[in-house]
N, C-alpha and C positions, 0 to 999 in steps of 0.2 A: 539420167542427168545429162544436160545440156553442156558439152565440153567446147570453153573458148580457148583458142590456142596464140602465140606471140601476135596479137592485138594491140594496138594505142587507143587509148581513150582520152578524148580533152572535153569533150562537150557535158553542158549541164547534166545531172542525173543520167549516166549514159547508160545505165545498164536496173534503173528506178525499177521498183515493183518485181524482180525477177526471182523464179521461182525453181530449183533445186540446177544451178549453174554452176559451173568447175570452172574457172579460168585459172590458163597455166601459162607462166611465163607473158603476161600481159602488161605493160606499161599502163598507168593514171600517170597522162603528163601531157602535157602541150598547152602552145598557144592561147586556145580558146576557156584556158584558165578554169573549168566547169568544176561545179563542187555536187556532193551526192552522189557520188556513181551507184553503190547498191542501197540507196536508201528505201524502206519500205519492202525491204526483200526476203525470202527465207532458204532454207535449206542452201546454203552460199558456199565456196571452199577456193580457197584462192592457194596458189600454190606458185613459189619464186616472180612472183609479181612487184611491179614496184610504183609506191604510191604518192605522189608528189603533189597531189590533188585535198582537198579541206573535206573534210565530214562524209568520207566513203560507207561507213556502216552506221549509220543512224536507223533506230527501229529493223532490225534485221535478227534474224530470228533464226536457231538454229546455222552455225557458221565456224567454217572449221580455214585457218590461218595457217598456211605451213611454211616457210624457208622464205618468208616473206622483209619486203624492207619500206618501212613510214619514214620519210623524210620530217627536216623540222618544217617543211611547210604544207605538212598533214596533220593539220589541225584538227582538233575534236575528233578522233578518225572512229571512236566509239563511243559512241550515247544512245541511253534507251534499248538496247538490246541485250539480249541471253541466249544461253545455251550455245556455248564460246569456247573454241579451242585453240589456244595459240601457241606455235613450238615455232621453235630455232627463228625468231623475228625480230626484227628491231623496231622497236615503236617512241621514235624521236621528235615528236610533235608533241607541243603544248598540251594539258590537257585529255592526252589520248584516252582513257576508259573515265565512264562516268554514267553513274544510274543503269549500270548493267548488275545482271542476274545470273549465276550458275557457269563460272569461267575459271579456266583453265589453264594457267601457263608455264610454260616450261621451254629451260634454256634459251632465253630471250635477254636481250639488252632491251633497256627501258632509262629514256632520258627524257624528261615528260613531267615537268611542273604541274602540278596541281592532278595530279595522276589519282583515280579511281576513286574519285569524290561520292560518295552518296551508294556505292556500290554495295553487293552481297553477294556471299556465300561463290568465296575467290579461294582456287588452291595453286598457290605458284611454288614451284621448283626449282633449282638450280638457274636462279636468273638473278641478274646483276641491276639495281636500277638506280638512276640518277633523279633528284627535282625535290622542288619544296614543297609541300603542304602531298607529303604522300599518303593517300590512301582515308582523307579526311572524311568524318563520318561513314567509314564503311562498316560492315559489319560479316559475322562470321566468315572470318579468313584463315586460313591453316597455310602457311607459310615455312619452308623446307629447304634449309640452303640457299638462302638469300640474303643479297648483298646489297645493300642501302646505302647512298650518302646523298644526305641533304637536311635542311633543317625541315621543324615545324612539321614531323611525320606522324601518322597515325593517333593524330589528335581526334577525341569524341570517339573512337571506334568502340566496338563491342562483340563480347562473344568471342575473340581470337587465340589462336596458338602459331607459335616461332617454334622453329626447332633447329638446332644449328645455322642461327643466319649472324651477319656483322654488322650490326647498325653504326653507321657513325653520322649523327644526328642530332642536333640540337632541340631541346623543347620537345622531346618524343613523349609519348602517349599521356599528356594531358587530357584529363577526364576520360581517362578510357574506363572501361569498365566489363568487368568479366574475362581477364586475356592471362596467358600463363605463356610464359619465355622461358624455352629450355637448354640449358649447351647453349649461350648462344656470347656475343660477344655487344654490348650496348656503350660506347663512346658519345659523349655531348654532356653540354650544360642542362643544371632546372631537367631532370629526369621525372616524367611521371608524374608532376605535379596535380593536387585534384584528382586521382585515381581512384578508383573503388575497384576490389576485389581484384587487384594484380600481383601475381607471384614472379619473383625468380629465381629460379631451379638451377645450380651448377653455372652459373653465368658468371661471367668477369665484367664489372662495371667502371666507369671513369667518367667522371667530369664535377665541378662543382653544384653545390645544392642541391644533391638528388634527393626525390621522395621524401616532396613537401607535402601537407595539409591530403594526405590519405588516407585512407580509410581500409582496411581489414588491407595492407599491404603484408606480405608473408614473403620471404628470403630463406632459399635453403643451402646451405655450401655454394656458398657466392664470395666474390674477391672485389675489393672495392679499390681503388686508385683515386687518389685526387679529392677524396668526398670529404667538404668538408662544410660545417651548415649541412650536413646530413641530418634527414626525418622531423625537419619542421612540423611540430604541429599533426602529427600522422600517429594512427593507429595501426603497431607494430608489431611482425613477430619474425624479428631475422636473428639468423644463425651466418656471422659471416667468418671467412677465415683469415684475414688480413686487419691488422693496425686500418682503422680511419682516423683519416686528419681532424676532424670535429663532429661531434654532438651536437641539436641543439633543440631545446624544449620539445622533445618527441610526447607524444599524448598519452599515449598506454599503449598495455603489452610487455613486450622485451625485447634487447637486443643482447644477443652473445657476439664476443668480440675479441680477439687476443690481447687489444689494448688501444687505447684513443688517445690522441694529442691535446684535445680541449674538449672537456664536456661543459654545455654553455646551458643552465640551468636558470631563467629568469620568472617563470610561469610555477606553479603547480604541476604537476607532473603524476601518473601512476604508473609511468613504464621501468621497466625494472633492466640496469645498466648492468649487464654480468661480462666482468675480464676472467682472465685466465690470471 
């Protein structure tokens, strides 16, 4: 492997097509404003570098990211590429993953609207991220101690698992489909609307009109705050352990419940209301 050492890069594609490079402690910044630096490249590893340049790993292929830092005007800084490992980084540009395959991240800040659009088969760890429309049509993600705030997240995904993470997110997993949330902590409005086949497992949930118009939704020893227009129109089988503030025309199934403030009954119904 080719090692670049405290280098500056400004110019267009400066480092285009390259093929098993290590650059450490290298700056993407300057004047001549160039975008692409390893586009079209493989075998890549960048290491305390710092990116301040638009669309550095486009089509880049096997690429390892360590103690690295994306400014917000590294833009797109991954599209099109896999086999992605990213630790202790900050990736603060718009956009940053999108249409990548088989990645990796851990211990990273992530502040990145429209973050991981279209992506698959993503396991991140102990990382913190910021932006709206996160992780939009992705699909199998396993997700571990992560910290979320933004609206409009993990809308259309499929295939996922959360395990101890803190969503506090408005409009989260609309139409999702195939995902299980565990231990985990989920804050916002309109939860899960349109879902098919999502559970939660030990979870504390809060916001109004959660888990509308669902399908085989399933709750196990979960706490609800605030829910109230809860399970519109949803096919149900929760066990919760807290008073919810309202009911309202759930489709079938059942919900156990200690006790509800209004159960709001205007439809036909087969789900089966059980208090304590």
């Amino acid at each position: 492997m080719t090692v670049i050492e405290n280098k500056t890069f400004d110019e267009e594609r400066a480092l285009y097509g390259s093929d098993s490079v290590k650059a450490v402690s290298c700056r993407f910044d300057g004047p001549r404003d160039g975008e692409s630096a390893f586009k079209e490249s493989r075998k890549i590893e960048t290491e305390g570098c710092y990116f301040n340049l638009r669309y550095p790993f486009w089509h880049t292929h096997t690429l390892r990211i360590t103690d690295c830092e994306m400014t917000s005007l590294c833009r797109a800084a991954l599209w099109y590429s896999d086999n992605i490992t990213i630790e202790n980084t900050k990736l603060h540009g718009i956009k940053a993953l999108r249409e990548c395959d088989c990645v990796r991240i851990r211990n990273s800040g992530i502040i990145s609207p429209e973050f991981g659009w279209f992506s698959k088969n993503i396991i991140m760890n102990n990382t913190c991220a910021e932006g709206e429309y996160f992780m939009l049509r992705a699909e199998n993600l396993t997700f571990t101690d992560v910290t979320l705030h933004g609206k409009y997240s993990f809308q259309y995904i499929k295939n996922c698992t959360f395990e101890n993470c803190n969503f506090d997110t408005k409009d989260a997993f609309w139409h999702a489909e195939n995902v299980v949330v565990k231990n985990s902590v989920v804050k916002g409005e309109y939860l899960a609307w349109y879902a098919k086949n999502i559970s939660f497992i030990d979870c504390k949930i809060s916001g109004t009109q959660p888990l509308c118009y669902c399908e085989n939704l399933k709750m196990i020893n979960c706490t609800m705050e605030e829910a109230d227009l809860s399970f519109e129109k949803s096919a149900v089988e929760a066990e919760i352990t807290t008073p919810v503030v309202s009911i309202k025309n759930p489709k079938s199934g059942y919900i156990k419940v200690p006790s509800y403030g209004e159960l709001i009954l205007t439809e036909d119904t087969t789900c089966e209301i059980i208090t304590e």
